[in-house]
N, CA and C of each residue as an Amber inpcrd file, in Angstrom:
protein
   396
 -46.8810000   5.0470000  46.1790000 -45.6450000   5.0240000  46.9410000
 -45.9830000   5.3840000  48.3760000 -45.7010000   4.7920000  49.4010000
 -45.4730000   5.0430000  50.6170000 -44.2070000   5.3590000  51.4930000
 -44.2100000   5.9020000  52.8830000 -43.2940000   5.9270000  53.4960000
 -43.9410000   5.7450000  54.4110000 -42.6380000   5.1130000  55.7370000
 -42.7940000   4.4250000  57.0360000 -42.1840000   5.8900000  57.8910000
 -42.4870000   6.4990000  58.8320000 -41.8110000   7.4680000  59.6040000
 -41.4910000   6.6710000  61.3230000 -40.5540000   6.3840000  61.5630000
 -39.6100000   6.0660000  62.7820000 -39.9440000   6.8800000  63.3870000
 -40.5100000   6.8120000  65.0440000 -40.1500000   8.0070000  65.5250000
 -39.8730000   7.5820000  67.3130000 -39.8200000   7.9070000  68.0070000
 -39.3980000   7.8870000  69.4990000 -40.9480000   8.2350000  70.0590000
 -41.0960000   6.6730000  70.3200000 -42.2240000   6.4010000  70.8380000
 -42.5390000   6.3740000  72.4150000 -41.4260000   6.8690000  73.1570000
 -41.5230000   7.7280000  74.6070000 -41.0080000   8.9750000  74.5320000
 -40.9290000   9.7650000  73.7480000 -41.0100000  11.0410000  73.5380000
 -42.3560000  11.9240000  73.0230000 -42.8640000  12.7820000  74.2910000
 -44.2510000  13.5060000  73.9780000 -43.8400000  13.9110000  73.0310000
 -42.8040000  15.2530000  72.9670000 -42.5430000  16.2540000  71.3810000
 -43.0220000  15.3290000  69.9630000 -41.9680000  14.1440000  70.0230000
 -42.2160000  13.8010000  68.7120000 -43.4710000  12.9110000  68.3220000
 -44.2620000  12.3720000  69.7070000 -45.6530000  12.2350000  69.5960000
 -46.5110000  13.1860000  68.8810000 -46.0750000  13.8430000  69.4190000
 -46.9260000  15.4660000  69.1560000 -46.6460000  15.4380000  67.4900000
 -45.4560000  15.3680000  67.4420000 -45.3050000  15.5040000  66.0350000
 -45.5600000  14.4410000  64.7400000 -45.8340000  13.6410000  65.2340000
 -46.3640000  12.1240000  63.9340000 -47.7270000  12.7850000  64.2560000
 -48.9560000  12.7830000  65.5760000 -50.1200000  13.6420000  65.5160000
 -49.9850000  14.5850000  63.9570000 -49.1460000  15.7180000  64.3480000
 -49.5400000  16.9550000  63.3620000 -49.1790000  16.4510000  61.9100000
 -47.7860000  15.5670000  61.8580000 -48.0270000  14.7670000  60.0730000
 -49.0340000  14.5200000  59.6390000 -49.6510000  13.2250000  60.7400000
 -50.7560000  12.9630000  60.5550000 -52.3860000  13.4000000  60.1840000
 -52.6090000  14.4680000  60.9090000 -53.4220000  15.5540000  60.0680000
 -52.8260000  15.9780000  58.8600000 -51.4230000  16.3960000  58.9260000
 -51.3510000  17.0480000  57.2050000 -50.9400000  16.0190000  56.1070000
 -51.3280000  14.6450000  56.4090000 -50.9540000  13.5180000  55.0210000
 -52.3330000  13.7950000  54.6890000 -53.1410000  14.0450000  54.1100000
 -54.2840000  13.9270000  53.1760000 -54.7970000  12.5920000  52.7630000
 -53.5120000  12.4760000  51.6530000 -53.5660000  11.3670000  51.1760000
 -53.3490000   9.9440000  51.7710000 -53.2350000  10.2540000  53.1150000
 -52.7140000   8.8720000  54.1690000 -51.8910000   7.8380000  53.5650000
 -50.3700000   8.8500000  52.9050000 -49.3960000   7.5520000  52.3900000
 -48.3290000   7.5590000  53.2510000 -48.2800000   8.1730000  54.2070000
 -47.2380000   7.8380000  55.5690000 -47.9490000   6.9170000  56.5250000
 -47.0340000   6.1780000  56.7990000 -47.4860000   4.9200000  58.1480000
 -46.2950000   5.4200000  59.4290000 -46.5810000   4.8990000  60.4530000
 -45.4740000   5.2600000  61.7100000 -45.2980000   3.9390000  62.9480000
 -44.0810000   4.5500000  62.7780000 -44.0370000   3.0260000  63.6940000
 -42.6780000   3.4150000  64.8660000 -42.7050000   2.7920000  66.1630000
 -41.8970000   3.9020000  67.5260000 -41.0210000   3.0080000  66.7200000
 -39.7390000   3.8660000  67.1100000 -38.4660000   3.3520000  67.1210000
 -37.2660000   2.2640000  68.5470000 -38.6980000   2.0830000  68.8210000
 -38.5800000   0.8390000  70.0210000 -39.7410000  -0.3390000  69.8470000
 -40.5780000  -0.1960000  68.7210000 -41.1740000  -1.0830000  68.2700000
 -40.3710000  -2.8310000  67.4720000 -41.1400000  -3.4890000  67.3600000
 -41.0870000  -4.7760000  66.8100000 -40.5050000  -4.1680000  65.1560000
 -41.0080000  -3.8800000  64.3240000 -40.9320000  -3.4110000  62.7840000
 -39.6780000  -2.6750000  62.9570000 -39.2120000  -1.8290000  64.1790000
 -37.8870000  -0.9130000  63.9220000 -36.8890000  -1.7890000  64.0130000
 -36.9820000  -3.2920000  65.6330000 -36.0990000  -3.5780000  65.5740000
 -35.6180000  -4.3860000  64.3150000 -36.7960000  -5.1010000  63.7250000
 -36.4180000  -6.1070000  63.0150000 -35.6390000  -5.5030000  61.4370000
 -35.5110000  -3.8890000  61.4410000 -35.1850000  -2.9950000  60.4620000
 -33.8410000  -2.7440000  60.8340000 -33.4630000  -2.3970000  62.3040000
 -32.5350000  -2.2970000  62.6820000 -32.2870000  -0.7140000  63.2600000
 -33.6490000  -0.6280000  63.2560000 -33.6050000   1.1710000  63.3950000
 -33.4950000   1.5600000  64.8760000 -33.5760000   0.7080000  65.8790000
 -33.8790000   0.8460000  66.9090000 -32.4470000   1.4720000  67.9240000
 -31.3060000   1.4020000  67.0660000 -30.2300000   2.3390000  67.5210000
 -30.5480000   3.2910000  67.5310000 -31.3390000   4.2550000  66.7210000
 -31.5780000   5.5870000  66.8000000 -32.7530000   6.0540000  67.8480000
 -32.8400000   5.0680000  68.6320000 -33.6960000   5.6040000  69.7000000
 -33.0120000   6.2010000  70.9260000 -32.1060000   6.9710000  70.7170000
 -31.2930000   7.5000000  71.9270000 -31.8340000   8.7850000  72.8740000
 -32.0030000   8.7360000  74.1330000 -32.7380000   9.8600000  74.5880000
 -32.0250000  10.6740000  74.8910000 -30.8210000  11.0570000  74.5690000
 -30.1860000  11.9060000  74.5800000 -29.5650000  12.7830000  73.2040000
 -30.0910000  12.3250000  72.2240000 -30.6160000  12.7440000  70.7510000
 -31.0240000  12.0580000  69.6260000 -32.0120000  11.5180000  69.8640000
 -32.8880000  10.7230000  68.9050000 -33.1280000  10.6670000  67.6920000
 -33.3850000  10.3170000  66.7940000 -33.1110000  10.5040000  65.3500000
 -35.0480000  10.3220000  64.8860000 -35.0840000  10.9190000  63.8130000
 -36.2890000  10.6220000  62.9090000 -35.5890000   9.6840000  61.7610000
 -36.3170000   8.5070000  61.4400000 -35.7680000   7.4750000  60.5340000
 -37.1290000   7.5410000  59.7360000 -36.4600000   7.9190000  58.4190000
 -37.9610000   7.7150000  57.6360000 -37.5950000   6.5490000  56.2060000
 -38.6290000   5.5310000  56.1790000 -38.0150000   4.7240000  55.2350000
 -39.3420000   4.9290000  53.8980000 -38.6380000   5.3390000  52.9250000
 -39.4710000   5.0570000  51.5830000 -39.7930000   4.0960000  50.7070000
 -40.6700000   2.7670000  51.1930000 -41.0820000   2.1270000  50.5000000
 -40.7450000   1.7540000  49.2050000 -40.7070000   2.1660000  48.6200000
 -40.7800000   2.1750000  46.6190000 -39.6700000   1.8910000  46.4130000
 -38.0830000   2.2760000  47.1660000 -37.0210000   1.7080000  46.9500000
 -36.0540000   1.3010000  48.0250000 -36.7340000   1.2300000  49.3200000
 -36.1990000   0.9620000  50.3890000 -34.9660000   2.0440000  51.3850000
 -34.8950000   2.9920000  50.4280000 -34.1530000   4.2720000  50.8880000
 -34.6290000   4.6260000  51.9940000 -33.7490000   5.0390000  53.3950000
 -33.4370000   5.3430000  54.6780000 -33.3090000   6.6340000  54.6860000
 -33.7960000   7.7330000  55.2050000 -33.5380000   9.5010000  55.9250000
 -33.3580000   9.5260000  57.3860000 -32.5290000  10.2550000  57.3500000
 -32.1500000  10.2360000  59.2440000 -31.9610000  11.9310000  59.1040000
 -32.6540000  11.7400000  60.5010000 -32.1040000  13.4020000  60.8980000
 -32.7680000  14.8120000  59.5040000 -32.1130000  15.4140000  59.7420000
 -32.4790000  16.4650000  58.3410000 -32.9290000  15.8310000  57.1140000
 -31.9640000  15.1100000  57.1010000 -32.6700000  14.2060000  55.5630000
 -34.4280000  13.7530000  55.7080000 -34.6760000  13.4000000  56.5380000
 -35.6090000  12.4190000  57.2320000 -36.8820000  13.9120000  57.0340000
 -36.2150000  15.1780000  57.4210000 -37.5520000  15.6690000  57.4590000
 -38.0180000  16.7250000  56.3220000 -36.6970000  16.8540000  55.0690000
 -36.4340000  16.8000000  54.1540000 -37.5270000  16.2880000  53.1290000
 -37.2370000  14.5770000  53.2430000 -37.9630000  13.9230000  52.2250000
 -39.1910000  13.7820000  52.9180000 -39.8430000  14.1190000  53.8290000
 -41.1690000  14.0120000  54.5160000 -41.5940000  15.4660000  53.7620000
 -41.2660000  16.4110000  53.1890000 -41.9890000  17.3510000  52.8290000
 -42.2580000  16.7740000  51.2980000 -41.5300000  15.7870000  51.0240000
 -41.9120000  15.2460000  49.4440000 -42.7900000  14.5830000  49.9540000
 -43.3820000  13.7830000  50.7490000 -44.2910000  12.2710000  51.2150000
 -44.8950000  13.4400000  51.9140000 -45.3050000  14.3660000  51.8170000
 -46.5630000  15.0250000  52.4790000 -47.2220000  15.6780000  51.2100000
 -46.0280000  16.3870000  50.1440000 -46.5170000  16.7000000  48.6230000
 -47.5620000  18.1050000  48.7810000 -47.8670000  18.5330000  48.0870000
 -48.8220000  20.0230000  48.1980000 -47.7570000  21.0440000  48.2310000
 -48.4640000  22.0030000  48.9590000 -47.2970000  23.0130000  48.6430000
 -45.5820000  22.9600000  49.8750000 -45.9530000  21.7730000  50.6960000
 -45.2270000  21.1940000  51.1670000 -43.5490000  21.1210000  50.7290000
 -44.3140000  21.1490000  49.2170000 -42.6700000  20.4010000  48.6120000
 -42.1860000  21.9340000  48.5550000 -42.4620000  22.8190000  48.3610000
 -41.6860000  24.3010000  48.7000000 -40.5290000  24.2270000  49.7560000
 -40.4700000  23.1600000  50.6130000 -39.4040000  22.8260000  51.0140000
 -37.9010000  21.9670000  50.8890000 -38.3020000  21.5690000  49.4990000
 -37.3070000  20.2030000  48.7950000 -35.9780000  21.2930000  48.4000000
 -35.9630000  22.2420000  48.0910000 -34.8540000  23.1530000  48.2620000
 -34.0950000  23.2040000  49.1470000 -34.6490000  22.8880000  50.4650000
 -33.9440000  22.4970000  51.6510000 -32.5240000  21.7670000  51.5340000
 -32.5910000  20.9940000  50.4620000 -31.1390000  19.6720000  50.1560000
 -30.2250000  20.5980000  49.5980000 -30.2710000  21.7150000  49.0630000
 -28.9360000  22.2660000  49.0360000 -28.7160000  22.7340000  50.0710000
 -29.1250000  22.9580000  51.0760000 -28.3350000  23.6140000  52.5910000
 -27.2500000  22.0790000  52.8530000 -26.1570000  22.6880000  53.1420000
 -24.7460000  21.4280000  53.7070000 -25.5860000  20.5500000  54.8620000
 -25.8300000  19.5230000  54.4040000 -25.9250000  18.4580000  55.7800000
 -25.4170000  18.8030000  57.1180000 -24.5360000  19.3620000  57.5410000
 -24.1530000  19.4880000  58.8470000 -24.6200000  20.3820000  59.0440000
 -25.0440000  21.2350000  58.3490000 -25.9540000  23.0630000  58.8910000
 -27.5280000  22.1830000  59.3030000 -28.1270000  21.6130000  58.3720000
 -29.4300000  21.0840000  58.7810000 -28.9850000  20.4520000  59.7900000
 -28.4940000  19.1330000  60.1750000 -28.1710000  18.7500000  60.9860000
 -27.7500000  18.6300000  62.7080000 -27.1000000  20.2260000  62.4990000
 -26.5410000  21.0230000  63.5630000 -28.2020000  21.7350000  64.1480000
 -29.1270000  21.9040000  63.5030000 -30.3760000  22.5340000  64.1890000
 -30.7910000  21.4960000  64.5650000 -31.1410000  20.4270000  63.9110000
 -32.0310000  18.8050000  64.2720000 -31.4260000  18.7840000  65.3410000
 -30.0430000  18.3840000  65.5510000 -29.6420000  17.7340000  66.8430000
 -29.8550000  18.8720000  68.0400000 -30.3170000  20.1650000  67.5450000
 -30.5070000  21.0760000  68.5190000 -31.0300000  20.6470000  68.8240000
 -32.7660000  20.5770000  68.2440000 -34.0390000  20.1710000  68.4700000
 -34.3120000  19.2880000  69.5260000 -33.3470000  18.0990000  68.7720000
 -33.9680000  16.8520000  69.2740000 -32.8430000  16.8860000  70.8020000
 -32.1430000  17.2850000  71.1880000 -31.3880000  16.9490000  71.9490000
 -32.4630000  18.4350000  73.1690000 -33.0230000  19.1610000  73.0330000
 -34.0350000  19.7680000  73.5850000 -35.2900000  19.4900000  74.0400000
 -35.5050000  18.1680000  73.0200000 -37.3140000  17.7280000  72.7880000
 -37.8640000  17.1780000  74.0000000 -37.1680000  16.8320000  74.9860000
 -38.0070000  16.4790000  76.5730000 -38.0670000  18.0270000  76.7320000
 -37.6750000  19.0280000  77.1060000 -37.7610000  20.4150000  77.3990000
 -39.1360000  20.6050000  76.6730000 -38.8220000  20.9390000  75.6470000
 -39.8950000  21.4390000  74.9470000 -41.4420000  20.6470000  74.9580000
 -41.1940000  19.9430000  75.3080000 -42.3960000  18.8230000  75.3860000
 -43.4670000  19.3590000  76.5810000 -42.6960000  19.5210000  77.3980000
 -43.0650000  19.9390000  78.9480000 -43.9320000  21.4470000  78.8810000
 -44.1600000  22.2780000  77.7250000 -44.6920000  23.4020000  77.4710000
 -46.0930000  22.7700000  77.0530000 -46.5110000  21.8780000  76.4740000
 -47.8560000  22.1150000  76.2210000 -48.1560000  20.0640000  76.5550000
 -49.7960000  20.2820000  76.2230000 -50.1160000  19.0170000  76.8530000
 -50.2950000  18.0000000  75.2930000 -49.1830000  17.0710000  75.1750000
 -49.2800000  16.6610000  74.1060000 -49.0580000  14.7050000  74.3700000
 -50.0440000  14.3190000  75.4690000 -50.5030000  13.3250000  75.7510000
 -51.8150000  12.9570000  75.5800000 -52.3400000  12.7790000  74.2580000
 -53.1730000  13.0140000  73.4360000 -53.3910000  11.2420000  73.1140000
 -54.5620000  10.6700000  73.2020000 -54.2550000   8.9020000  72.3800000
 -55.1570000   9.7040000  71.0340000 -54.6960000   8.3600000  70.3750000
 -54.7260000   8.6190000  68.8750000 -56.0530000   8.1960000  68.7310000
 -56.9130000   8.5000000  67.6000000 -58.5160000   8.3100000  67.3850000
 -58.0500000   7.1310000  66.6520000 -59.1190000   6.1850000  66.2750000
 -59.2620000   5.3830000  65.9720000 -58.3950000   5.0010000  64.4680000
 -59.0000000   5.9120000  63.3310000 -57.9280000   6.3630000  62.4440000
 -56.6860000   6.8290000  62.3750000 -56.2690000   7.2510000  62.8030000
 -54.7230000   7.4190000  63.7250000 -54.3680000   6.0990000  63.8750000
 -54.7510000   5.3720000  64.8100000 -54.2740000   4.3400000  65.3910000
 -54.1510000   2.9630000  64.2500000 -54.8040000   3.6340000  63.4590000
 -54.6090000   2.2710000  62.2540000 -53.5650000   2.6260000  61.4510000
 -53.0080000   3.8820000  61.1800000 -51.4630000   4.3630000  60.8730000
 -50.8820000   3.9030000  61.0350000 -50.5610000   3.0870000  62.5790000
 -49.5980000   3.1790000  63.1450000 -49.1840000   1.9190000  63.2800000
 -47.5400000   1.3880000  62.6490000 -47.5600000  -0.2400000  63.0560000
 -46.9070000  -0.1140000  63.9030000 -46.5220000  -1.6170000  64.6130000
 -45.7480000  -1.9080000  65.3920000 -44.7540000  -2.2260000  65.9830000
């Protein structure tokens, strides 16, 4: 089983952050692809590229099921697996409580970006992760 992770592909933060997935998939069953890419639009995901609060769109392969937002980083602790999934408990917190922090986050993530240097290109392996 695989998953595809959406992410805002002119945003350092969440650069930064497919990077650090990317070290912790092991098993390399997450792929990534910007959410201004060719594959998002033709998905339709490419609404959620808003820079004024951006969404994580994660799609699961195996049955075509969509995560946005909390959900999105939710089921990424199942598609990372290990002791990871210590976080799948997470789904009883109310959607709008997770939610209400994400959109903190993400509606912060140029700020936060600007603290460390996370203009990094991807190694070679990395870069084969990643569609288009």
């Amino acid at each position: 089983m695989g998953w595809i992770l959406f992410f805002d592909g002119d945003c350092a933060f969440c650069s930064a952050g497919v990077r650090r997935v990317m070290r912790l998939d092991r098993r390399k069953r997450i792929r990534f692809a910007p959410l201004q890419g060719r594959l998002s639009h033709e998905k339709g995901f490419e609404v959620h590229a808003d820079p004024a609060g951006g969404t994580m769109v994660l799609l699961r392969e195996s049955d075509g099921r969509v995560f946005l937002r909390s959900d999105a980083v939710v089921e990424l602790t199942r598609a990372l697996g290990g002791w990871w999934r210590v976080f799948l408990p997470a789904w009883i917190i109310p959607r709008f409580l997770r939610d209400a922090a994400y959109k903190c986050v993400a509606r912060n993530r140029y700020w936060l970006s600007k603290k460390g240097d996370f203009c990094v290109l991807p190694d070679p392996e990395m870069e084969s992760r990643i569609l288009e």
